[in-house]
C-alpha positions in Angstrom: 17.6 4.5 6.9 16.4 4.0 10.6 15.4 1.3 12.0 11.6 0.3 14.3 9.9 -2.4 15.2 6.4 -3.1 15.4 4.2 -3.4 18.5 2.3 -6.0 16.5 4.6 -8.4 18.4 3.5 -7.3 21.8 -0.2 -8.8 21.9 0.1 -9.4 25.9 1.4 -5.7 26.6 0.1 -2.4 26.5 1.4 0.5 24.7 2.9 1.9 27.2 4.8 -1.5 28.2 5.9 -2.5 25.0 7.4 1.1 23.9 9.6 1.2 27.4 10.9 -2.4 26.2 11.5 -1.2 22.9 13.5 1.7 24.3 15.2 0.0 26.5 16.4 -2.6 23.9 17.8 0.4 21.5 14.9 1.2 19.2 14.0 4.8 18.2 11.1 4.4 15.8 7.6 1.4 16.6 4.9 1.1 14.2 2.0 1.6 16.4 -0.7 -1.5 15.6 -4.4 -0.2 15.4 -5.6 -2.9 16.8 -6.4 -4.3 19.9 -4.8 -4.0 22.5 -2.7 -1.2 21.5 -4.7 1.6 19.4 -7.8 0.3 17.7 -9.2 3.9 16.5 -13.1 3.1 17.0 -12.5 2.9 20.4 -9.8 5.4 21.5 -10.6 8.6 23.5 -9.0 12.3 23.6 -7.1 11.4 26.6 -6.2 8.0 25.2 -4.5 9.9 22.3 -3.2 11.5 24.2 -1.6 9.0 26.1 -0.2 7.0 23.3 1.3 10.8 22.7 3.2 11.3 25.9 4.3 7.8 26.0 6.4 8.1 22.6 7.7 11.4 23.8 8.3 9.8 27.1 10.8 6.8 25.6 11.6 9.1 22.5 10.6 6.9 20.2 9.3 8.4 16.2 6.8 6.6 15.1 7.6 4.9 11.5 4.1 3.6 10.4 0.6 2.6 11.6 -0.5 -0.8 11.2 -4.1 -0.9 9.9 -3.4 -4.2 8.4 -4.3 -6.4 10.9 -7.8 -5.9 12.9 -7.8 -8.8 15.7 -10.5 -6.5 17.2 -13.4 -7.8 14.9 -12.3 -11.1 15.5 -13.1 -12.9 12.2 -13.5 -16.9 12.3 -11.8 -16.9 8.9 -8.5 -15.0 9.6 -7.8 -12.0 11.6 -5.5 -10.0 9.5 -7.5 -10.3 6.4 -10.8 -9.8 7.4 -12.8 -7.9 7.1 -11.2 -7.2 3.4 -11.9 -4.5 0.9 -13.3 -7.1 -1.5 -15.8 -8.9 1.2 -19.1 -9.9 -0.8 -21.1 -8.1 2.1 -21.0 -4.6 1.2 -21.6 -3.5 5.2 -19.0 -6.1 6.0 -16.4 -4.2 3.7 -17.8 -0.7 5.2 -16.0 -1.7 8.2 -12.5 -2.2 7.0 -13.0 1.6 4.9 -14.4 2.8 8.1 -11.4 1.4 10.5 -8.8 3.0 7.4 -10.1 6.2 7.9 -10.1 6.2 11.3 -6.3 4.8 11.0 -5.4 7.8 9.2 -6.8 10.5 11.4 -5.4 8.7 13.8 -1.9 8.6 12.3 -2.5 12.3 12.0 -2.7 12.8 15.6 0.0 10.8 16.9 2.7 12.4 14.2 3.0 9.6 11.6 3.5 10.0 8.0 1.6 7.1 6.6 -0.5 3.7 7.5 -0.4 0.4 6.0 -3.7 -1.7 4.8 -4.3 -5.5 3.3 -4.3 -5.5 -0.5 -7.8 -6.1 -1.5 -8.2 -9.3 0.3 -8.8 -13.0 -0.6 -10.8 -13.5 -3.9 -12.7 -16.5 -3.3 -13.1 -17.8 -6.3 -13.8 -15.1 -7.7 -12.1 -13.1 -11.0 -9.2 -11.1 -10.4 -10.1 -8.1 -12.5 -13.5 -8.0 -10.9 -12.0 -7.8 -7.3 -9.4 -5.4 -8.6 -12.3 -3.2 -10.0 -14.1 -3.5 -6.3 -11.3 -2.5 -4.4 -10.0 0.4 -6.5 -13.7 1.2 -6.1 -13.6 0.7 -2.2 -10.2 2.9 -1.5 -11.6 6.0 -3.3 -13.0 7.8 -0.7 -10.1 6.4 1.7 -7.5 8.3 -0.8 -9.6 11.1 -0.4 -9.3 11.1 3.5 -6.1 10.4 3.0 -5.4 13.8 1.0 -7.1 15.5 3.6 -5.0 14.8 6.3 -1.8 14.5 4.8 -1.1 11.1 5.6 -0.1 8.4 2.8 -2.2 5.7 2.5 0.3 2.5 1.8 -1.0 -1.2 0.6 0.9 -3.8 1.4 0.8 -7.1 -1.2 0.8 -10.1 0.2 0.0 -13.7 -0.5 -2.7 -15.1 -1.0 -4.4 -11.7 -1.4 -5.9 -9.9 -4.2 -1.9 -8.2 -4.7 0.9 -10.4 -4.3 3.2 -9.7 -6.9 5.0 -6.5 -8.2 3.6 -7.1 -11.5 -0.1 -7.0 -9.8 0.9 -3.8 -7.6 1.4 -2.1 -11.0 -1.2 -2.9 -12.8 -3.3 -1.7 -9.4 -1.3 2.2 -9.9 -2.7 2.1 -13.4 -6.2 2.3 -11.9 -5.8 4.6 -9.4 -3.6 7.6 -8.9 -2.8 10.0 -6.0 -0.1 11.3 -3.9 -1.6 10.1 -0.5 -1.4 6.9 -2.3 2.1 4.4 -1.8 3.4 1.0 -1.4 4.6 -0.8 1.5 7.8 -3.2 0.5 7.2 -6.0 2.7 10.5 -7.8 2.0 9.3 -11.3 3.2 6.2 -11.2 1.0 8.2 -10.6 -2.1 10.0 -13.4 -1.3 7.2 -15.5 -0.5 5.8 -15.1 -4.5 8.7 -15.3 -5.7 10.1 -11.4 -6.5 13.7 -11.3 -5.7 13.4 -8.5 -3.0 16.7 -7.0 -4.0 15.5 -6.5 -7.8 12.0 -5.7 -7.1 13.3 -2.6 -4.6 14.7 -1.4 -8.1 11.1 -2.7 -9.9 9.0 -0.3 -7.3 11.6 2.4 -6.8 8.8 5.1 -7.4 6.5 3.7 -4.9 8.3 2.6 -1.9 7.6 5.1 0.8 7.8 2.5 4.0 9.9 -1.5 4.7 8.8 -4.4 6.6 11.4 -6.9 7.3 11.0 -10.0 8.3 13.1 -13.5 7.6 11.3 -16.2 5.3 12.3 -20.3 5.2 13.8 -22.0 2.0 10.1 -23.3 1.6 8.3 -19.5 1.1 5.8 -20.3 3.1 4.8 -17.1 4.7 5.3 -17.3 7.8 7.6 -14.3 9.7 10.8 -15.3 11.1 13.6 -13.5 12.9 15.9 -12.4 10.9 18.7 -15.1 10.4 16.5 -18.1 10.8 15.7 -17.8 6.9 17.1 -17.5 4.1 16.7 -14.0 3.0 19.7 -12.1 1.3 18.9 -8.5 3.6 22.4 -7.5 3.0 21.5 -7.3 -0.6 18.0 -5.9 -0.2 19.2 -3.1 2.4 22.1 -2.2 -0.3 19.3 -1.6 -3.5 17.3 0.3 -1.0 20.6 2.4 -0.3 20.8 2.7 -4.9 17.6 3.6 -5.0 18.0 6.6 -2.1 15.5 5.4 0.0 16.0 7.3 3.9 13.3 6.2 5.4 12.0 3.3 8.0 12.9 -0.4 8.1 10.4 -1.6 10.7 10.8 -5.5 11.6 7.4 -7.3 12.0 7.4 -10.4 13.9 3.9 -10.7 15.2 4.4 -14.5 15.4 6.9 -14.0 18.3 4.4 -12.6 20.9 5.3 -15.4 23.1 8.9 -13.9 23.8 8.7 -10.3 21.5 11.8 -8.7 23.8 14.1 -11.9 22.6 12.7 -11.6 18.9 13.5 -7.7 19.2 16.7 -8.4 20.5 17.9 -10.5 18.2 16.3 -8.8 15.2 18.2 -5.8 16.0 21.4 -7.0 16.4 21.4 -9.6 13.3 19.8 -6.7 11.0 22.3 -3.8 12.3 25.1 -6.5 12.2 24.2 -7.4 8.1 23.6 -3.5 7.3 27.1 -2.6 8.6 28.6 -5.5 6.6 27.0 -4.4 3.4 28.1 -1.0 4.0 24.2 0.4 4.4 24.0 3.4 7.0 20.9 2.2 9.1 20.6 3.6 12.8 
């Protein structure tokens, strides 16, 4: 497994800035956020690309996911991660999150990474699950298509308080809508936070991890992201099932709540994770 961090963390930083900190703390991998005010796709130009292109290759850093999660550019009262969702009751409002997702994956595309990550569905409002699973499948299908296209997977993320939180709700989503360009993102802290042992859910959703987020969770489960080691997450046991199950590919730690100090939350991060994965006998660079 290797190991990234995001560049969610770095919200007063450019790109450039926060990969040459990232480097220079021992990382080989970021997830590039598309988002403001790193790579929000609407708004980037060829020689922006290309920028965001020559600075990886610059610090020789792989990229290990795109974030299309979070979209602080729209700037939503409500919440900025969630909104706009797939589910909104606007259909135009909606239009822009399958619009950004689209963009996120040509995007991906150009800059050499294998997949993006989205919000799963959204918060219902009051309204019936199985409607708002029904809407969203509905919403993603052109996206998958895109998503075919340009050889990128297209990976949802369950989370709490969102339309999929649970493993059992991720699987009943796969039974309505199949594709190759289509994966999950194992966020080990949101497992946690609804109650999925992360360990035994790796083993649940063998079939459809294809990327990890890491992040430490309190005894409470509220979410809310914490450096590793200030929570009580078992990661030693998580990073070993990951190991059973054969999975090779990126652990990226997200700690967008530390963009006050994101070089000490890196830091540490790195050194507590790489510390735990050596302990448990998990080969993670």
């Amino acid at each position: 497994m290797k190991l990234a961090f995001s560049t969610n963390a770095y919200l007063h930083h450019s790109f450039a800035e926060t990969c040459r900190r990232l480097a220079g703390i021992g990382y080989r991998g970021v997830e590039v956020m598309a988002d403001v005010p790193h790579a929000w796709p609407a708004y980037l130009l060829p020689e922006q690309k290309a920028a965001i292109r020559q600075t990886l290759a610059d610090h020789r850093l792989a990229v290990s996911n795109v974030n299309a999660f979070m979209m602080h550019a729209v700037n939503d009262s409500r919440q900025k991660y969630w909104h706009p969702s797939w589910i909104e009751p606007d259909p135009h409002y909606r239009q822009i999150r399958i619009d950004h997702t689209i963009r996120a994956l040509s995007l991906a595309q150009e800059i050499g990474a294998t997949c993006i990550t989205t919000e799963p569905g959204g918060p219902l409002e009051g309204r019936p699950w199985g409607e708002c699973l029904q809407l969203f499948v509905e919403m993603l299908q052109p996206v998958v298509k895109h998503a075919e296209q340009v050889g990128v997977k297209l990976l949802i993320e369950p989370e709490p308080d969102l339309l999929l939180e649970t493993a059992d709700q991720y699987l009943e989503f796969t039974r309505h809508i199949s594709s190759p360009a289509l994966g999950l993102n194992f966020d080990i802290g949101h497992f946690f936070c609804v109650k999925d042992d992360p360990a035994a859910t790796v083993h649940r959703l063998k079939d459809h991890i294809q990327h990890v987020h890491l992040e430490d969770i309190a005894d409470t489960r509220v979410h809310h992201h914490l450096i590793p080691g200030e929570g009580v997450i078992d990661f030693g046991a998580t990073l070993t099932a990951l190991q059973e199950i054969g999975y090779k590919d990126w652990v990226t730690i997200e700690l967008y709540t530390c963009h006050e100090n994101p070089d000490q939350a890196a830091r540490l991060a790195r050194e507590r994770v790489t510390k735990i994965a050596a302990q448990a006998g998990v080969d993670l660079a």
